[in-house]
N, C-alpha and C positions, 0 to 999 in steps of 0.2 A: 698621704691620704689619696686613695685614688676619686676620681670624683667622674670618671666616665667608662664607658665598657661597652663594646660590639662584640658579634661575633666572628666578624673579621677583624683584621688589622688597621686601625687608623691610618689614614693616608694625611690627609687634611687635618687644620681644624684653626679657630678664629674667634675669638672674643669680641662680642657685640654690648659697649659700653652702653650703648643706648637700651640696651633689654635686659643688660645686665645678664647675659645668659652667654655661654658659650657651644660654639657649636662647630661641630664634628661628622665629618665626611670620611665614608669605612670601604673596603672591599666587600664589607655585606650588603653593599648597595644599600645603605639607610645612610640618610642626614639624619642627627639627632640634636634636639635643643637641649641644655641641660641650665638648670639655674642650679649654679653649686651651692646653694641651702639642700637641694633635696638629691637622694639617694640614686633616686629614676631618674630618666628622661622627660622633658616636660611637651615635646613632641617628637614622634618619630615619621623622616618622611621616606617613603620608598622610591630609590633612586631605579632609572633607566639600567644602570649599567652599572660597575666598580666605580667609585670616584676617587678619579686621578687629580682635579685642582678644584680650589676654589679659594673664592676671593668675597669680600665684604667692606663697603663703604656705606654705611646707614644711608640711606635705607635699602641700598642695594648689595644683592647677594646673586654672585652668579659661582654654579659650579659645572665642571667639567666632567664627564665620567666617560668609560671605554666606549668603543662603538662613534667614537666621535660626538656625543649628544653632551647639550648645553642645556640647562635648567637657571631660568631666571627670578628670583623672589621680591618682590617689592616689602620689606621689612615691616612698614609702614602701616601699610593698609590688609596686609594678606602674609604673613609672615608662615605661615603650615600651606601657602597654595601657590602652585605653579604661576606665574605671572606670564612666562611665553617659554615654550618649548624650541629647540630648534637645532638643526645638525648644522656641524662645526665649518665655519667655512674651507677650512684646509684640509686635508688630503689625507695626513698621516697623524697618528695616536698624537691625541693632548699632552702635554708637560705641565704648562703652567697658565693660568689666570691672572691680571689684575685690573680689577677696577677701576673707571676713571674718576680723577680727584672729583669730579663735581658730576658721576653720578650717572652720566649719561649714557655711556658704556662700558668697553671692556676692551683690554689686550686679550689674545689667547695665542701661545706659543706652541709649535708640534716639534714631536723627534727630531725631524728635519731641519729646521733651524728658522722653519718658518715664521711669520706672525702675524694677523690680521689684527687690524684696526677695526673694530664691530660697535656699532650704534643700538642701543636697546627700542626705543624708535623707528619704525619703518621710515616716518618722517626724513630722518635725518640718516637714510642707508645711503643717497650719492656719497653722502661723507663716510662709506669703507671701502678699506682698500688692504691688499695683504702685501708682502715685502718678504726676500730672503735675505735673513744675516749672513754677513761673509766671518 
């Protein structure tokens, strides 16, 4: 049973126990929510760019897409709206995303073997920092 469909090629995608909906990041540049009772999408949202990562820890949802741009969701309170926009602090194309256990931010990993440490909080930005893997 297929239960989702872009018109690009899925790149992503993550199942949100809390909303009971899964949800799917495409090279058609759309995030889609799907609650697999129903046929459609139950929101579609129009990404910046292609989305290359993303990642989800209720209530946070952060994805990556080309261009280096970051799109941050608060599940919770705004789950169809931008929570904060913002470009990638590293240099070269995204890889991969994840969330931190408790919420606060996010790894992001580039081609290069980069990885910053990102706080979703301005608050708490002395606390990033990036790093090259050997």
């Amino acid at each position: 049973q297929q239960v989702a469909a872009h018109d690009g090629a899925v790149r992503k995608m993550a199942f949100i126990k809390e909303l009971n909906m899964l949800v799917t990041g495409s090279w058609d540049r759309t995030l889609r929510y799907w609650d697999l009772r129903a046929p459609k999408a139950a929101h579609v949202h129009q990404l910046p760019e292609r989305c290359y990562a993303l990642s989800v820890n209720y209530p946070l949802l952060v994805v990556g897409t080309a261009e280096r741009k970051i799109e941050i969701f608060n599940l919770q309170s705004a789950p169809q709206t931008v929570y904060k926009k913002l470009d990638s602090p590293l240099k070269y194309q995204t890889r991969c995303i994840a969330a931190f256990p408790n919420r606060s931010g996010y790894l992001i990993g580039s081609i290069e073997g980069r990885v910053a440490v990102h706080h979703v909080e301005d608050h708490d930005s002395k606390s990033n920092f990036t790093f090259k893997c050997h």
